[in-house]
Structure formats: structure tokens, C-alpha cells
DSSP file (Angstrom, degrees, kcal/mol; ACC not computed):
  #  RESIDUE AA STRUCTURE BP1 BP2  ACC     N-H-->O    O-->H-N    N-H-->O    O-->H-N    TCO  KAPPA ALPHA  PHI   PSI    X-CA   Y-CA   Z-CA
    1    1 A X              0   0    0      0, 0.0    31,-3.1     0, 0.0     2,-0.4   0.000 360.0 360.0 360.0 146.8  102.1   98.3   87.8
    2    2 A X  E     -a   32   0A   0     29,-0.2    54,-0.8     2,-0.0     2,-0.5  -0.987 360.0-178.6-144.4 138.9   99.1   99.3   90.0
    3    3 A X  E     -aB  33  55A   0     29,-6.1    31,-3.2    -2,-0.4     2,-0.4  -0.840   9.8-159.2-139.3 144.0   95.9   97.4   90.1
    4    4 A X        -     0   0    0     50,-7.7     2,-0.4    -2,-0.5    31,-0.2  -0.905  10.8-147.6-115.3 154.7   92.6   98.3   92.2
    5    5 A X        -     0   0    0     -2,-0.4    31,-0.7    29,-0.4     2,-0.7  -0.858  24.1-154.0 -99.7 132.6   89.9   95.5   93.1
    6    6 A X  B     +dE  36  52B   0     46,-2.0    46,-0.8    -2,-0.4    45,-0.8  -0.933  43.9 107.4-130.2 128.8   86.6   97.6   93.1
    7    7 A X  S    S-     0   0    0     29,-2.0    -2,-0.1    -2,-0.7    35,-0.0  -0.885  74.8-102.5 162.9 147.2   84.3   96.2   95.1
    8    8 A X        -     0   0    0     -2,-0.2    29,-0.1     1,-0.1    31,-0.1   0.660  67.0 -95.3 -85.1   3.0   82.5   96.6   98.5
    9    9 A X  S    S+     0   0    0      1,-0.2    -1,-0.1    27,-0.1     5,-0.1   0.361  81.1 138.1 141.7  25.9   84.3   94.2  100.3
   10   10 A X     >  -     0   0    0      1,-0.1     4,-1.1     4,-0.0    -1,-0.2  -0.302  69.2 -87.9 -86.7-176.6   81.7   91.2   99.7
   11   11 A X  H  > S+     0   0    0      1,-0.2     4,-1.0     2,-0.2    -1,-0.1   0.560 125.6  59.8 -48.8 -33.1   83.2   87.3   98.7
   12   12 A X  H  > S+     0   0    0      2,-0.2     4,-1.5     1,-0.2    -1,-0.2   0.982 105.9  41.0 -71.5 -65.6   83.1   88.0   95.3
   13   13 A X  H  > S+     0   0    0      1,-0.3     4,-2.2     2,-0.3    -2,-0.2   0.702 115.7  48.1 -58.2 -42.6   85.5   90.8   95.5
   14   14 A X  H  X S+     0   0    0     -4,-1.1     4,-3.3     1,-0.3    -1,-0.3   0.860 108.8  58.8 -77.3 -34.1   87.8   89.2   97.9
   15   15 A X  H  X S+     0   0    0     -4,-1.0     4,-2.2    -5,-0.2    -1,-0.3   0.985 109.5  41.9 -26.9 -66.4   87.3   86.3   95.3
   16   16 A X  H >X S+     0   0    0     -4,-1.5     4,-2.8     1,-0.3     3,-0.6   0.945 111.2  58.3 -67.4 -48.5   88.8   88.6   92.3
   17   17 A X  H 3X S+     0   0    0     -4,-2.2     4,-1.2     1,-0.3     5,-0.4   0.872 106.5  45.3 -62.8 -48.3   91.6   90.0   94.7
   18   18 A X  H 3X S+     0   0    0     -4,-3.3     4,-0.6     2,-0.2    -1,-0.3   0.702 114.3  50.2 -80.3  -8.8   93.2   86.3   95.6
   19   19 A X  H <X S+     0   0    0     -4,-2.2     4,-1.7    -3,-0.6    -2,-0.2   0.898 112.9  46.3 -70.9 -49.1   93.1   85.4   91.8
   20   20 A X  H  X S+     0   0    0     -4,-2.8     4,-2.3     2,-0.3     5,-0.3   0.940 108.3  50.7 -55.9 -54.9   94.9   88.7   91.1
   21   21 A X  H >X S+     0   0    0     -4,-1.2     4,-1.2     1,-0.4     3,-1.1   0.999 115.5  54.1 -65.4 -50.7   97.7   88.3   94.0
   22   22 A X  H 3X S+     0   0    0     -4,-0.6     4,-1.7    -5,-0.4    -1,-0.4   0.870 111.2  38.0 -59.0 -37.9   98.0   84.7   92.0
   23   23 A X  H 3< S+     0   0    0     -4,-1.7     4,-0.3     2,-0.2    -2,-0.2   0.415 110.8  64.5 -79.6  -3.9   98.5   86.0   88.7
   24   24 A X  H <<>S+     0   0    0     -4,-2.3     5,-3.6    -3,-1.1    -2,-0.2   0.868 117.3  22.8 -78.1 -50.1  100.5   88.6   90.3
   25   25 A X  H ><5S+     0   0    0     -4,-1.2     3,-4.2    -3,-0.3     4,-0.2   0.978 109.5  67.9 -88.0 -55.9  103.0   86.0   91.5
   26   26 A X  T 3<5S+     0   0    0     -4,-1.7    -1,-0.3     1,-0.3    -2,-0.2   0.716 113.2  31.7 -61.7 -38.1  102.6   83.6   89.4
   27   27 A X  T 3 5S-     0   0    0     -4,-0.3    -1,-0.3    -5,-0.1    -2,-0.2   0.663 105.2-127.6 -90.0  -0.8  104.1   86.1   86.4
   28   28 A X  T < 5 +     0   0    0     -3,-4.2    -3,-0.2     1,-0.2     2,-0.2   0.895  47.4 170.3  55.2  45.4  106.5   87.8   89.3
   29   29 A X      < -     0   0    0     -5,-3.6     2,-1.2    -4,-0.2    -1,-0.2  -0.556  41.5-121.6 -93.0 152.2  105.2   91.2   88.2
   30   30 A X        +     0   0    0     -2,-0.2     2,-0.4     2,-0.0    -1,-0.1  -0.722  58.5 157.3 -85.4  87.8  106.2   94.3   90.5
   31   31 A X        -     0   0    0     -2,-1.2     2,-0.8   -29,-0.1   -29,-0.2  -0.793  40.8-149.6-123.7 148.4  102.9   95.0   91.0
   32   32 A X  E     -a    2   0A   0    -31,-3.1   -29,-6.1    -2,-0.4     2,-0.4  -0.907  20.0-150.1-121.7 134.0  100.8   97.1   94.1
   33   33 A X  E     -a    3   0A   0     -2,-0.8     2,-0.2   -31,-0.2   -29,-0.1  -0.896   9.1-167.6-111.6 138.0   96.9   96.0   94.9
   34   34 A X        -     0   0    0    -31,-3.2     2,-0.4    -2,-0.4   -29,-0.4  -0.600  13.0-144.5-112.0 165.8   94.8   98.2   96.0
   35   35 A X        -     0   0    0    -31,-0.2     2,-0.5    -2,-0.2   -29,-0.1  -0.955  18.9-158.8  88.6  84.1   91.4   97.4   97.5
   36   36 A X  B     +d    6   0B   0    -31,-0.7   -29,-2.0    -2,-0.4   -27,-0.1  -0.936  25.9 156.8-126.7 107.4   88.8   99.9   96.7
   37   37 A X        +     0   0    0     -2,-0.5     2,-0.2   -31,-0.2    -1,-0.2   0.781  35.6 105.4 -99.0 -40.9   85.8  100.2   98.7
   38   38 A X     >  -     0   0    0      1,-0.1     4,-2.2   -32,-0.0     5,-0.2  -0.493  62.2-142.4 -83.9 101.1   84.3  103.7   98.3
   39   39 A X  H  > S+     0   0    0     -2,-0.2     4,-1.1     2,-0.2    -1,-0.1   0.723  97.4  49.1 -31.6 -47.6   81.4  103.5   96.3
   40   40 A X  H >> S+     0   0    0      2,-0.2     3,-5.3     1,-0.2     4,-1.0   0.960 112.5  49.8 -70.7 -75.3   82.1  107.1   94.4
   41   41 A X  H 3> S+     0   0    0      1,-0.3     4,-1.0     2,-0.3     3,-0.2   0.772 112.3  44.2  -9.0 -76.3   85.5  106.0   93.7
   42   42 A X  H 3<>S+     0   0    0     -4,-2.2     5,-2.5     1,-0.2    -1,-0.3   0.871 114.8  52.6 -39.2 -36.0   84.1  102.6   92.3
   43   43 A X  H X<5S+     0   0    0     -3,-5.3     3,-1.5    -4,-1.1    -2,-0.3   0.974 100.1  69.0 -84.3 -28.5   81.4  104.9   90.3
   44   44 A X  H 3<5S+     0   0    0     -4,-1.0     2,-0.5     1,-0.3    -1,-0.3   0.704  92.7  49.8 -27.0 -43.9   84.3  106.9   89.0
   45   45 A X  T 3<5S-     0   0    0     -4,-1.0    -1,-0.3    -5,-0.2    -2,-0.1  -0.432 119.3-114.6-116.6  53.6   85.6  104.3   86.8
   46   46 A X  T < 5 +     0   0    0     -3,-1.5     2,-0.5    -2,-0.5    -3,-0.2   0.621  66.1 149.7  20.6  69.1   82.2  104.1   85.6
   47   47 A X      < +     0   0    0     -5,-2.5    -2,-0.2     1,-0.1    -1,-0.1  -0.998  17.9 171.2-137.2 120.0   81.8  100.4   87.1
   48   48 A X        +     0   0    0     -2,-0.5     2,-0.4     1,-0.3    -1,-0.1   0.362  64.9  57.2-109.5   6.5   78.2   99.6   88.1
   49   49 A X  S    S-     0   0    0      2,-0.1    14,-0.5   -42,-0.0    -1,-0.3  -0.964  89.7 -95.4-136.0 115.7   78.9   95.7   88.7
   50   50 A X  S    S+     0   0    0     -2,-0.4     2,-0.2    12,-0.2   -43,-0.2  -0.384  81.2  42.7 -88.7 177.1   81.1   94.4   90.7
   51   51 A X        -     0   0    0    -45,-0.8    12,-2.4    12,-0.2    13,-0.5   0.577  67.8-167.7 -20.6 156.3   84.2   93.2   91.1
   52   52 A X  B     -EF   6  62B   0    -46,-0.8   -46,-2.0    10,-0.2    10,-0.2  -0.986   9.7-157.4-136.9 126.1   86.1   95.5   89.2
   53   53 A X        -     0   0    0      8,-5.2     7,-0.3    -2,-0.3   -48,-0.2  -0.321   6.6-173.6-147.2  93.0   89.6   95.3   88.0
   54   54 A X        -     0   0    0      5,-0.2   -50,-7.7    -2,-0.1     2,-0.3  -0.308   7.6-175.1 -69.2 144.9   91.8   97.7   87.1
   55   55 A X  B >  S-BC   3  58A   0      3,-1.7     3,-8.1     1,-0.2   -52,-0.1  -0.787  81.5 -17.8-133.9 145.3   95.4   97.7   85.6
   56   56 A X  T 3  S-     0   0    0    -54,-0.8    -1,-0.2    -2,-0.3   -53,-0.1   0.383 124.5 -51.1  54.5  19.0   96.9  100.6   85.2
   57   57 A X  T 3  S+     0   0    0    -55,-0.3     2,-0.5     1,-0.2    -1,-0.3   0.663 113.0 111.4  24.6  42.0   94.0  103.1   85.4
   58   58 A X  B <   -C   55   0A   0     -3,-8.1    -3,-1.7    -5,-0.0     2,-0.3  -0.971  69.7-133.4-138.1 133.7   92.1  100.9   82.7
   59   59 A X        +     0   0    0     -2,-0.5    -5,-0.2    -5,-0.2     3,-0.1  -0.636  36.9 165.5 -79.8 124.4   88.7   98.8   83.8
   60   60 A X        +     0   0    0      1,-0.4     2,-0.4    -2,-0.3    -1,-0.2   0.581  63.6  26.3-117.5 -14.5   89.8   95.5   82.0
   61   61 A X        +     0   0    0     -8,-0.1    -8,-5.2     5,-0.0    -1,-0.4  -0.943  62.8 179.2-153.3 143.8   87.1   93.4   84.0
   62   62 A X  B     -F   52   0B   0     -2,-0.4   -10,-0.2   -10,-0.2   -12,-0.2  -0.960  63.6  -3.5-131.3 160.0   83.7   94.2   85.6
   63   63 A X  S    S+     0   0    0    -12,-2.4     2,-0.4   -14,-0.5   -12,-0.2   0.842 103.1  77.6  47.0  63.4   81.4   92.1   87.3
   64   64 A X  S    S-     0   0    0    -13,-0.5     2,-0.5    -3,-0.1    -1,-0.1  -0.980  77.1-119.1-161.2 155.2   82.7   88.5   87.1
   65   65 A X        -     0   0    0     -2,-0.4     2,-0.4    -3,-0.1   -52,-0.0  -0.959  36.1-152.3 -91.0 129.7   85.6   86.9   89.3
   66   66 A X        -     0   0    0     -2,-0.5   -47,-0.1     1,-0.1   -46,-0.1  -0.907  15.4-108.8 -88.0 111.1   88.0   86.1   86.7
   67   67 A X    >>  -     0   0    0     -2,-0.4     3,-1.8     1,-0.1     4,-1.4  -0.064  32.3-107.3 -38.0 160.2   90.5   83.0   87.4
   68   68 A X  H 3> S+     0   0    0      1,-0.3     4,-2.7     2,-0.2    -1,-0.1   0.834 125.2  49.0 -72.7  -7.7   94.2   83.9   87.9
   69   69 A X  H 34 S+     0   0    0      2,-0.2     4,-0.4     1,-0.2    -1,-0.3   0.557 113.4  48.7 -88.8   5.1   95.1   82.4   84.1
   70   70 A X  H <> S+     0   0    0     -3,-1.8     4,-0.5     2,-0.1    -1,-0.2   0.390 114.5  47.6-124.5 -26.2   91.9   84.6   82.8
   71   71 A X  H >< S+     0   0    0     -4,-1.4     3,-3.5     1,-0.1     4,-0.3   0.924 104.6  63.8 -91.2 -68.9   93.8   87.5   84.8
   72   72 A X  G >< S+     0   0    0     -4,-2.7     3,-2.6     1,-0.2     4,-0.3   0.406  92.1  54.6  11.1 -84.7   97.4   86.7   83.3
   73   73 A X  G 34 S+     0   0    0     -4,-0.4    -1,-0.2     1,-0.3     3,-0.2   0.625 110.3  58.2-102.7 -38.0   97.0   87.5   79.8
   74   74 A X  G << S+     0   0    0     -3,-3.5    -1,-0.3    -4,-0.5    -2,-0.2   0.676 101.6  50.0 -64.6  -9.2   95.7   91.2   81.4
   75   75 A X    <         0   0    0     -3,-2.6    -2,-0.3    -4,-0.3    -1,-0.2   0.457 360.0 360.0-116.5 -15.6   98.5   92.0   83.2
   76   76 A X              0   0    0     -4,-0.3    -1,-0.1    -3,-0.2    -3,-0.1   0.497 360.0 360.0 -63.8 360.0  100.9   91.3   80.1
């Protein structure tokens, strides 16, 4: 599984990224996070509010920090 944070690197982002890495473990999924900083990148997967988080090449949340049980139920 391969999951991006999109975001410029602000609190928020870093927010969405330790929830993730928690839902990560917490279900023991083989999973690699990525960290995606590069604004065109970010505008690529048409996301104009950040945090961003993509599974799989699919935006499943934009502009919110999600808890890691709110993240779970994405990663299934």
C-alpha cells in the first residue's frame, strides 16, 4: 500500500501524517508514507486544501486532519 501526506510541511500536515503512521500500525498494514511537499505535485491530485491523503493513488481526504480511527476504515 502507498500513502502520500500532501501538504507543505505545516502542523497540520505533520498532524495527518502521525495519525496515519497510527492507523498504519495499529491495523499492521505493509504500508509506505510518503510526505509530499511540492506544491504542483499536491496541485496534481487536484487538492487545493490541505492536508491531503492519499491511498493508493486515490485522494480519500482533503483539508481536515483526520484521527487515526477516522483513517482506519480508509485503509481497509
Amino acid at each position: 500500500m502507498n500513502i502520500k501526506i500532501l501538504g507543505s510541511g505545516c502542523p497540520r500536515c505533520h498532524a495527518l501524517e502521525r495519525e496515519t503512521r497510527e492507523a498504519v500500525d495499529r491495523l499492521g498494514l505493509d504500508a509506505q508514507i510518503e510526505h509530499v511537499t511540492d506544491l504542483p505535485s499536491i496541485m496534481g491530485y487536484g487538492v487545493m486544501s490541505t492536508p491531503g491523503l492519499v491511498v493508493d493513488e486515490k485522494v480519500v481526504s482533503t483539508g481536515k486532519v483526520l484521527k487515526s480511527r477516522e483513517i482506519e476504515p480508509l485503509l481497509s
